[in-house]
N, C-alpha and C positions, 0 to 999 in steps of 0.2 A: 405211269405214275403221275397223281395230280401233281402240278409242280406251283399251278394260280395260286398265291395268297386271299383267300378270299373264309370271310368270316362264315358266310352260310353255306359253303363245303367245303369246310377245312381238309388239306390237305398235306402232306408231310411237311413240307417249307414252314409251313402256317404254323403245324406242331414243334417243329424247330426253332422258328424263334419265340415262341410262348417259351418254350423253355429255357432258353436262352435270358430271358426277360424276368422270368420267375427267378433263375438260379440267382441272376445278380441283386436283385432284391431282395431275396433269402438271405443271402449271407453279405449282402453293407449295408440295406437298412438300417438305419439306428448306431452304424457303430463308432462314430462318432460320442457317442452318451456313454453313459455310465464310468464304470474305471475298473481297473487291473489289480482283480483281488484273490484270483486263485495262485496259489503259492507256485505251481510249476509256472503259469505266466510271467509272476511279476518276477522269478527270478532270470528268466529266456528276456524278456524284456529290458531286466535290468545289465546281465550280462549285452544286449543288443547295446545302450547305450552308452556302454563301456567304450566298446566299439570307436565310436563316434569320438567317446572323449579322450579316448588315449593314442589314438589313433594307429590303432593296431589291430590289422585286420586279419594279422594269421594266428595271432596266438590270442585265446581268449581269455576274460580275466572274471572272477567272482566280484561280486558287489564291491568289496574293498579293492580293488582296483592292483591287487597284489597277488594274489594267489592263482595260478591257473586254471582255468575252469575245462575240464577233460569228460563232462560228459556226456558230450557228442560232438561230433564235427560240425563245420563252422558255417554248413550253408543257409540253416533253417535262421542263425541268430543273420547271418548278410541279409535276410529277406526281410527280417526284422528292423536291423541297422538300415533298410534301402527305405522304408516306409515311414522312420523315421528324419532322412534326407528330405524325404515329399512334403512331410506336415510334422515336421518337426517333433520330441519326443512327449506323443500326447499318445492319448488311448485311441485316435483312429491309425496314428499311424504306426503303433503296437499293431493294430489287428489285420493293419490292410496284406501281408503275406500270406496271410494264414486263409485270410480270406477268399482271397484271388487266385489260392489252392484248393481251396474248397467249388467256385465256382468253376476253376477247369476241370476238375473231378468231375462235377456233373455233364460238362458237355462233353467228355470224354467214354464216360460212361455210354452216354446216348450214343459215342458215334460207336460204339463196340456193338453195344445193339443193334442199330443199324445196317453194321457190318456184317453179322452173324446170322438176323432175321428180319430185315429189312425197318424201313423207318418208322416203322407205330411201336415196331419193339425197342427202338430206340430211346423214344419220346417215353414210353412206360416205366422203361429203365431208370431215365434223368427224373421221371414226375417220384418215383420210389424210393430214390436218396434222395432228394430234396425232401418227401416226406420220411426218412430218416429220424426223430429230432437228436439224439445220441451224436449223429454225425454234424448236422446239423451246430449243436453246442459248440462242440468240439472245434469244427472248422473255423468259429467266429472267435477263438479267442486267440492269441496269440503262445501255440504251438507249433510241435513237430509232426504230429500226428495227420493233419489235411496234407501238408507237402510231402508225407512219405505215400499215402496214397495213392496222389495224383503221380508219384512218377513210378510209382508200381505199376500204375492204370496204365499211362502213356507206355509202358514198357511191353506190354502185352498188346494195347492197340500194333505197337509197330510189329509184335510178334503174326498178328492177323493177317497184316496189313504184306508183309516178307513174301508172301507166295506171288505176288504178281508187279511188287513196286519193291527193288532195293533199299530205297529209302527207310524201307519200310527196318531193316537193321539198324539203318543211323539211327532211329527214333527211338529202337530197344535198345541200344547199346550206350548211347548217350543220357536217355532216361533212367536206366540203372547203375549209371556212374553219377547220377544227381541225387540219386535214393539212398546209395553209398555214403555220399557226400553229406546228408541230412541226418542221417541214425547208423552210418555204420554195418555193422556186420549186417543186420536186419535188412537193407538194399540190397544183398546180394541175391533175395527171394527170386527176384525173375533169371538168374542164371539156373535156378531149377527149376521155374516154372518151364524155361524151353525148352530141353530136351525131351524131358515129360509129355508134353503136350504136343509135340512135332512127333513125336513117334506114336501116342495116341491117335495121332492126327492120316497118320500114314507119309507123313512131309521128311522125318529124320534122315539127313545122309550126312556122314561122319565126315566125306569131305566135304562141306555144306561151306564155303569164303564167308556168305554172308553173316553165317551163325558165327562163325571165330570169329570172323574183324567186328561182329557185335559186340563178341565178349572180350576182345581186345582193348576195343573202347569204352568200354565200361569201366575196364578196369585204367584204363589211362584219363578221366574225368578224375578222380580224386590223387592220381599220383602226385601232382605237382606238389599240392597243397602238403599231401605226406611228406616228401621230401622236404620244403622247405618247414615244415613246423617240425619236425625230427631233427634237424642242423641246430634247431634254435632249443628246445624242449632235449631232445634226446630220446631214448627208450623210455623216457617217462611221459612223454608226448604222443605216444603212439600203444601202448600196452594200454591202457585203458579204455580204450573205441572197441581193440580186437581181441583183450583179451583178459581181461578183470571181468569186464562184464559178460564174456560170454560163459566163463567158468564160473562166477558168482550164481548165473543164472541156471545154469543147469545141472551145478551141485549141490544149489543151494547155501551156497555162504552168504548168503542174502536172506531177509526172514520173510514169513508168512505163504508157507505152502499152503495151495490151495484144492489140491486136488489134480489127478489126471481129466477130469472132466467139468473142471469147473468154467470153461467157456462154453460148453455146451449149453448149460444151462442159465449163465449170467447172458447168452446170446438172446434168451427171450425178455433181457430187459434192453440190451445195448443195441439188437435189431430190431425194437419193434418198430411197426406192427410188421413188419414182414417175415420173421425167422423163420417162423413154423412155413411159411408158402414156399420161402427160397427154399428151407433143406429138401419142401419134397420136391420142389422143379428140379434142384440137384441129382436125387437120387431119380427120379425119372428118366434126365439128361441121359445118366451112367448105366443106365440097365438100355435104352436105348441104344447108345452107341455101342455096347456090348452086346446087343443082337443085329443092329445094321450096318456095323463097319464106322469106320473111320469119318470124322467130322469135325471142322472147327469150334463147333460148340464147347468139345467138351475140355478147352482152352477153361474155362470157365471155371469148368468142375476143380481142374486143377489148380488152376490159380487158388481157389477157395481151401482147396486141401494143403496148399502149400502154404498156407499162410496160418491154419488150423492149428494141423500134426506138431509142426516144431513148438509155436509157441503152450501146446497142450502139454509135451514131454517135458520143459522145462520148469522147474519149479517155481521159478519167480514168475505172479503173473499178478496183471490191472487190468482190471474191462477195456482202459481205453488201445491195451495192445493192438486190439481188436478192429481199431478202426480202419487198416486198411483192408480188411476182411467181409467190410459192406460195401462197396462197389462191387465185387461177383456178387453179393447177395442181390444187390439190386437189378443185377443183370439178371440175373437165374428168376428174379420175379416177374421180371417184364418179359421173359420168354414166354413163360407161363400166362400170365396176364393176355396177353396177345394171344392166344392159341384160344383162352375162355370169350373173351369178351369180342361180343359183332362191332363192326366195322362204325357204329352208327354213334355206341357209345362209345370209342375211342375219336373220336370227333365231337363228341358232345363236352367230355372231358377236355379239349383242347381247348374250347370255346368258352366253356363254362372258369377255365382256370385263366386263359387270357383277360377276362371278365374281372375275375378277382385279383387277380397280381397289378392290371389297370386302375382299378379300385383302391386296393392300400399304399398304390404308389401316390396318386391324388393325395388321396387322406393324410398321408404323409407328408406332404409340400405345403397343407391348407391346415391340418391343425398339429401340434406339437406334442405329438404320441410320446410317451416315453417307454420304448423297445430294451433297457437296459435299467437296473437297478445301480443305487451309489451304495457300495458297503466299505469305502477309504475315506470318508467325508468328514473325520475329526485328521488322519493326519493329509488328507488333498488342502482342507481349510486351512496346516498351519505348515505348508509347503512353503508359499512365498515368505514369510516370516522368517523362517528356518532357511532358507537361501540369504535373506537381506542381513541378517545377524551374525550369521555366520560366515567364516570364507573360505575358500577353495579349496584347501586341506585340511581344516577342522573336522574335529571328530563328535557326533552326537553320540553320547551314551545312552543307555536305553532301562527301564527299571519294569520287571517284572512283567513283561511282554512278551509275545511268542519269538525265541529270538530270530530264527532263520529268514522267517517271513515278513517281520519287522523290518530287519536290516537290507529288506529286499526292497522292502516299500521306501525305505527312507532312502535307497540308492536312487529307486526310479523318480519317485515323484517331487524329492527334493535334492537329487544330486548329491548326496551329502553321507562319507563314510559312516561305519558303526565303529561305536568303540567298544567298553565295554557292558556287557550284555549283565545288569546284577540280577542275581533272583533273592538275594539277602538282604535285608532290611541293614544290618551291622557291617556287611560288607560295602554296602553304599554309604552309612557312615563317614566310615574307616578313609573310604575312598575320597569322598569331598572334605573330611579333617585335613588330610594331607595335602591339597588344592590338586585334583588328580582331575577332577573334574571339572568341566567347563560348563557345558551344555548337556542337557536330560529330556528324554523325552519320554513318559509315562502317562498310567490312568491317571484320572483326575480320582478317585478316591484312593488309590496305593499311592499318590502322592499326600496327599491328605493326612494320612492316615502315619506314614513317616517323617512330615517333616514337622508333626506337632513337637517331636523330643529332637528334632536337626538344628534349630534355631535358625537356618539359613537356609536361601534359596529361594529367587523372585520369580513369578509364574510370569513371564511377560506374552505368554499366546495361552488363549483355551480354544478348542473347536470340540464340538460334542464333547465323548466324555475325556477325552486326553488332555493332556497341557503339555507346554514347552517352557524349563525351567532353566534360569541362568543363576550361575556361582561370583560372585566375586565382584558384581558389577561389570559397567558397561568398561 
């Protein structure tokens, strides 16, 4: 194996760290800019700096800083709450968990390939999810979805890894107690991916130490934290991770069924471009292994189906379910990949991508690209306003605005409770007749527009089209 680094014959090393190099500038370029507007972020965010501010880090709390927030366990918001430790509660250090799950997803990816068919199927694997974009989005914002991935992914590397390095257990059994710990019932995926694919594999032995004391520790990675938030919460602490949501989902007391096959087909929006290449390197994989015996490959296969089948039978479903479901895609491509393409173009490709990742890193230092849109930039503009006005336990009311997402924004970006949410012209009245109301934050024409017959209430913030309205004087 070439092992030189060298640019005019690149060889695995050399494709290694180009990928390496690209992955980390895929996903933090930029991310610093812009701000925290998709509704499941700013609420994961805003629950993160709850965290911080109440200082309670087993039991989590909704934007009001009162209500238990149940759903999901508490490690994806610690990655959250940790980034905001680093650089304080801003939008880099919202994204930086999420991100830095998405960046060891790809190299993780690569080393499975690597694993399975040596290193250029590796390096195809990682250049595949990186071109992802689905994944790609997803990873850059601050969710659950990159970190349940990444330790799905790490749970099967250690499953590869098991036949000749022990370790190789701690990495699956400790990885799936951190999957656990991120989404719950949904981590437990690789306690089925193993025996499946170890007896695929020809590996299965029932008294296998390593395979139990894997799934021993897996399951002992979230026990702590069960025990202590159950002591404190109760059965009402603990039924909603394992078991609201697992009967909501697959009886449907949750709305909008989609179909038994509807990730089949959202997969040629949510994997491209690769869906159509992965399913057929899959079913190639499984007719293969089904005529030549047993193989670590078709680890893969399974992983992919095990991650498929359940969420397919279950009624409640979202494209982004799906996302731990592209990393075997992206493997199953670069199998394939590598089997098509000579030796010459999988080096030309290293170099030509080393080429360009060196390029927009440059460009990036030297002029001031904007990688991120602003869509919070009436209430980011009248955040510090709304801090210095108000204090520590005051409540902003809010008129005529989306209320969930509102009261998420108003948590994150100006610290500052929701009270209550009007959608009624006479009930906002009603409400500042009685002096019920202190502080408002609304459009700038639904304000307009009610407080021509209100006689009261001084607009002392506008940013774009919103305003920030005070009752009663200073």
């Amino acid at each position: 194996m070439n092992t030189a680094i060298s640019f005019r014959n690149p060889g695995p090393l050399f494709a290694a760290i180009v990928l390496g190099f690209s992955a980390f500038l895929v996903f933090f370029a930029g991310s610093a800019q812009g701000d925290i507007h998709n509704f499941d972020s700013l609420m994961l965010s805003t629950v993160a700096r709850n965290v911080l501010d109440t200082g309670d880090w087993w039991t989590l709390y909704y934007p009001d800083r009162h209500t238990p927030w149940f759903d999901h366990p508490p490690l994806g918001i610690w990655g959250i709450s940790a980034g905001f430790i680093l650089f304080g509660v801003t939008t880099i250090g919202a994204r930086l968990f999420s991100a830095a799950c998405g960046f060891a997803t790809t190299i993780i990816v690569g080393a499975i390939g690597w694993k399975l068919r040596g290193p250029w199927t590796g390096f195809l694997s990682g250049v595949a999810l990186l071109a992802t974009p689905y994944f790609v989005k997803h990873a850059r914002r601050p969710r659950l979805d990159a970190p349940l991935a990444l330790f799905i992914a790490a749970a099967v590397l250690g499953l590869l890894l098991s036949d000749k390095r022990r370790v190789g257990w701690v990495l699956f059994g400790l990885s799936t107690g951190l999957a656990i710990l991120t989404k719950g019932i949904v981590g437990l995926a690789p306690l089925g991916i193993a025996p499946v694919a170890l007896w695929w594999m020809g590996r299965w032995r029932w008294k296998s130490a390593g395979f139990w004391g894997g799934c021993l520790l897996a399951i002992a990675v979230p026990i702590p934290w069960l025990l202590l938030h159950s002591s404190s919460q109760g059965s009402a602490g603990v039924e909603p991770y394992f078991v609201d949501r697992i009967w909501g989902a697959i009886l449907g007391a949750w709305p909008d069924p989609r179909g038994t096959f509807y990730y089949l087909w959202i997969g040629l929006f949510v994997g491209l471009p690769w869906f159509p290449v992965a399913l057929y390197s899959l079913a190639r994989l499984g007719v293969r292994r089904w005529r030549e015996g047993p193989g670590d490959e078709i680890a893969v296969l399974v992983w992919a189906l095990a991650i498929l089948i359940p969420f397919s039978l279950v009624r409640h479903k979202h494209a982004y379910y799906m996302i731990p479901l592209l990393p075997p895609l992206a493997i199953a491509t670069g199998m394939l990949l590598d089997g098509w393409l000579p030796l010459r173009f999988k080096q030309g490709l290293a170099q030509w991508l080393g080429i360009a990742s060196l390029g927009a890193a440059l460009a990036l230092l030297i002029f001031p690209i904007p990688l991120q849109r602003e869509k919070m930039q009436d209430l980011r503009g009248l955040s510090d306003l709304i801090r210095s006005t108000t204090s520590e336990g005051e409540v902003v009311h809010i008129y005529m605005m989306p209320p969930m997402r509102t009261e998420a924004a108003l948590a994150f970006y100006a610290g500052r409770r929701t009270g209550t949410k009007f959608a009624d012209p006479e009930q906002l009245r009603a409400a500042v007749a009685e002096g019920q109301v202190r502080f408002l934050y609304a459009r700038d024409g639904d304000w307009t527009e009610v407080s021509a017959s209100m006689g009261e209430g001084e607009v002392i913030g506008r940013a774009e089209k919103s305003v920030f309205v005070r009752f009663g004087g200073e």
